[in-house]
Structures are given as structure tokens and as C-alpha cells.
Residue, then its C-alpha position, 0 to 999 in steps of 0.5 A: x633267583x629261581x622260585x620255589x613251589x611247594x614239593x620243588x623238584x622232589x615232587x617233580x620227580x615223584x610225578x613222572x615217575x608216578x605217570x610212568x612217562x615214556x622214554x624221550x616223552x615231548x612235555x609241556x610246562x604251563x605256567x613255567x616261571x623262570x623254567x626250572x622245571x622244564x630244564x629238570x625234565x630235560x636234563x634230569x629225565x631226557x625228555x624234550x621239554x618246552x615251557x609257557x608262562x604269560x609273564x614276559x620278565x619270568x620268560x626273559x630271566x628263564x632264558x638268561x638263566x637257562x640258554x637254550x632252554x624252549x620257554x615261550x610267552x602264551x596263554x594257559x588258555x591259549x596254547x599256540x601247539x599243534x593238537x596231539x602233540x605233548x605226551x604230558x602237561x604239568x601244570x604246577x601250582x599254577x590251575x588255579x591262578x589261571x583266569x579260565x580253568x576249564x579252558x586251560x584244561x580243555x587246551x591242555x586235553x587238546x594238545x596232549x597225544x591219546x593216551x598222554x597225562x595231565x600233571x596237576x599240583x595245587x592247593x586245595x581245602x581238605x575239609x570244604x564245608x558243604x555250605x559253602x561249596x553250595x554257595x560257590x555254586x549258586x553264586x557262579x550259576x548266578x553269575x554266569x546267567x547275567x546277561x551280558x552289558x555293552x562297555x562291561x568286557x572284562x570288568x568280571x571274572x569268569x565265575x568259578x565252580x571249582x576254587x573256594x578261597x583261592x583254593x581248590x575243591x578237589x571233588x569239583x575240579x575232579x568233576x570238571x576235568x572229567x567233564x574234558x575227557x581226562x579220567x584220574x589215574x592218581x590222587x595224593x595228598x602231600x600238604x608237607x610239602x607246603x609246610x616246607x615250603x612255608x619253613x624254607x621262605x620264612x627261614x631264608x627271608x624272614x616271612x612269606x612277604x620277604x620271600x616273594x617280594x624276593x623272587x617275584x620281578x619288580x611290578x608284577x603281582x605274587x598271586x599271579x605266579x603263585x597262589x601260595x602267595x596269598x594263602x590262608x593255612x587253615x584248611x589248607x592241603x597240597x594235592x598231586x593228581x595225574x590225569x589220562x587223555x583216553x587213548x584212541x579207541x579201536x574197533x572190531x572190524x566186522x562187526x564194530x564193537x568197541x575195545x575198551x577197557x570193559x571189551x578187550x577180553x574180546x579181542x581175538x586171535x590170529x591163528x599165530x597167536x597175534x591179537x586180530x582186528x576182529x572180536x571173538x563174536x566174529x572170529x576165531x583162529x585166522x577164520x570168519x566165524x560166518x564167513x557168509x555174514x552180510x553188513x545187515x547181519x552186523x546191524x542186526x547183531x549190534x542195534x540192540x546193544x547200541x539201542x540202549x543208548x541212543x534208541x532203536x532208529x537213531x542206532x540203526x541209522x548210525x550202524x549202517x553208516x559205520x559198519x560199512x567202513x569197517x574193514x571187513x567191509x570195506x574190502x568187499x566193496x573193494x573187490x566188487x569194484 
């Protein structure tokens, strides 16, 4: 029996609709369970598809269940994939019973293309009590400062700054995935989909036990495969957040000027109309705008602006290093050689 999770497919849906994922997008199900998800996703949406759970029975059933299907056996915290090679990752009810979420944010931040998304459902507190949050906190900031015993590995968990009672604060994971890299594009709450979820176990077992007894294989703990297993309803929400890995970053290539989302209005143009290499500052309709500027002209004209950040000597060290890469550059080094 397939297990279900709060939102089911339905949420699925909403989520790669939601993070506008491309055509044939390669994706990536961590903490798969039997891979009803990742079946979904490539049979429903026609997406290449691949699923990691660290139970072997839950991978054993799927591949019963689902031949063909690419479902592995692997650590969240471990993804055995090359770097920038998913277009997404979903992780669905599945963070906050990972043993170290920060690193399995990290792994998904790793394995994910410029510009992919991170695909997170979970339980969270809708209202944390700020006493407590603190608490969490302190105690996390307590137990990641003790030193550290010979003969005591993996007697403790690694302390959590992001989950209270088995759930999640949502301004605290927030906080720590942005400290990854990702930044959010989408935040919804959908707590009916876990008062479905509770309605659809009890209506068709007779209570939550019954279900997960159910549908959980023999000897393996419920709470390991989902944290609803385990759940206390008060308080209690459901969240959809989607997350983007920054995409690669370009640069003028005179004067080095990063186009960011703060800088792209500075992108100039070809004279065919075609967006250039180059930033307004330095050229305008297929023409240097000093055509007898030097690399020391460009240093001059973005140290102050580098300054501000890293100090006038760090800036002008770094510039001179980097300016000189720039294509403007490198094909007058070129043409002299």
C-alpha cells in the first residue's frame, strides 16, 4: 500500500505548477518512500524523475510497485549525484525527519542546476511562542558548544535551530536556507491538507496508529518516514515553500559590473537591438563609449563602488585580478600576443 502524505498528489500538482518547471525538467524525490511521487512526476508531467529514500524495504516495495522506476537507496545528507545536475528537488514531508537539515539543504543547493528550485512541504507551528523559540535556541547554542567525548559518537543528535516539537519554525528554517544560498519565491499555507490527511487515515483504519501501522513496513519506525506520525494537532500547519538557487551570475565585460536583479536595466544594447555583453557606462549601439579606456580606468571607475563593501585596498587587489579576465581585456592581451 502506497502511503499517503498530507496535500497527496493534488499538492504535488499545485507545486510544479507553482515553480513553473521546465519542459523534460530532470528532478529529484528525496525521501521518496515507495515513489508515488516520482512516478507522478513522470508520468503526469513528462519530467525525468529520480527518487532516494534511506529505507531499503520502502525502495524494494517501490521498485515492485513501480518497474522501471529510478529510485535509489541514499542519505538525504548525502546525495551520490554530480553538482548542478537537477532542475528541482522535493523534499515532501520529508526535512524535518531528516537527521541534519542544514546538510540536506546544502546537498539539495549542491545538486540543483543555477537558477533550479527547492520543493519543501512540511509541518510547521503557526503560532511558535517566542519563549520557546528562544529556548530551542539556547539549548541548540548549548549543545553544539560541548566539546566533543571520545567513545560518544552518535550517542546525541545534531542540535536543531529550526524545528519545535517535531515541527518546524517557519522563520527559522527560512533563516537557514537563505543562509545556503536559496532565496524564496513561494510560501503557502495549506494546513487542510493535513486535516485531510488526519480524515482519510482515521476513515479508512480507524485511527492514525491503525494507519501507519498499515502502511509503514514491519520494523521500521513511522516517525522515520513521516512526522505526522507522531503529531500533536494543536498549533500545528502544513506549508508549501519553493525556493530558488541563484542563477549564474553575468558581468559587463569592461568594466565588471554585475547583472543582477538590482543591474539588469544596465544591460546595453547591440546595435541590432540584441542585449551586449557590455553595461550602459561602457557601451552604447555596437560602440565602446571610450574606446581608448585602459584596465586602469575600469579600476578606477568600480573601486569606489567595490569599496563600500570589502575596503578601498582589498577592492583595488581584487579588481585588478578580475578586471583582467573580462573580455574586453582579455582580447587586447590577446591581440598583442
Amino acid at each position: 500500500m502506497a502511503m499517503i502524505r498530507p496535500g497527496g498528489a493534488a499538492l504535488t500538482k499545485k507545486a510544479v505548477e507553482t515553480a513553473k518547471l521546465p519542459e523534460g525538467a530532470i528532478v529529484l524525490d528525496v525521501g521518496c518512500g515507495e515513489g508515488d511521487t516520482v512516478a507522478m512526476l513522470n508520468e503526469g508531467f513528462g519530467f525525468k524523475a529520480t527518487g532516494v529514500d534511506l529505507s531499503k524495504k520502502m525502495i524494494k516495495l517501490g521498485k515492485e510497485r513501480h518497474k522501471g522506476l529510478d529510485l535509489r537507496r541514499m542519505e538525504a545528507e548525502f546525495l551520490d549525484f554530480e553538482s548542478r545536475s537537477f532542475d528541482a528537488v522535493f523534499m515532501e514531508c520529508g526535512l524535518s525527519v531528516f537527521r541534519l537539515q542544514d546538510d540536506a539543504a546544502f546537498e539539495a543547493y549542491c545538486v540543483l542546476k543555477p537558477g533550479g528550485k527547492l520543493i519543501i512541504s512540511d509541518l510547521y507551528k503557526k503560532d511558535p511562542d517566542p519563549m520557546a523559540v528562544a529556548k530551542m535556541i539556547k539549548e541548540a547554542d548549548e549543545k553544539a558548544s560541548r566539546p566533543k567525548k571520545e567513545g560518544a559518537c552518535g550517542e546525541n543528535e545534531k542540535p536543531s535551530y529550526v524545528m519545535l516539537d517535531g515541527a518546524f519554525v517557519a522563520d527559522e528554517l527560512l533563516a537557514m536556507l537563505e543562509e545556503t544560498g536559496f532565496t524564496l519565491e513561494h510560501f503557502s499555507d495549506e494546513s487542510d491538507c493535513l486535516a485531510g490527511f488526519a480524515a482519510q487515515a482515521i476513515m479508512g483504519h480507524g485511527s492514525l496508529d491503525e494507519y501507519f501501522k498499515a502502511v509503514v513496513p514491519e520494523g521500521e519506525d513511522p516517525g522515520a518516514f513521516c512526522p505526522c506520525a507522531a503529531f500533536d494537532a494543536k498549533n500545528l500547519g502544513y506549508f508549501l515553500m519553493i525556493l530558488k538557487k541563484p542563477g549564474e551570475l553575468t558581468y559587463c565585460q569592461s568594466c565588471g559590473m554585475p547583472f543582477d536583479d538590482a543591474h539588469k536595466e544596465f544591460i546595453a544594447k547591440e546595435a541590432d537591438g540584441s542585449d551586449s555583453i557590455y553595461c550602459t557606462y561602457c557601451y552604447e549601439d555596437g560602440e565602446y563609449l571610450n574606446p581608448d579606456a585602459t584596465v586602469e580606468d575600469m579600476i578606477e571607475m568600480a573601486a569606489p563602488h567595490l569599496a563600500k563593501k570589502i575596503g578601498e585596498q582589498a577592492a583595488r587587489k581584487e579588481l585588478s585580478a578580475f578586471i583582467r579576465t573580462l573580455a574586453r581585456w582579455n582580447r587586447r592581451e590577446a591581440a598583442r600576443e
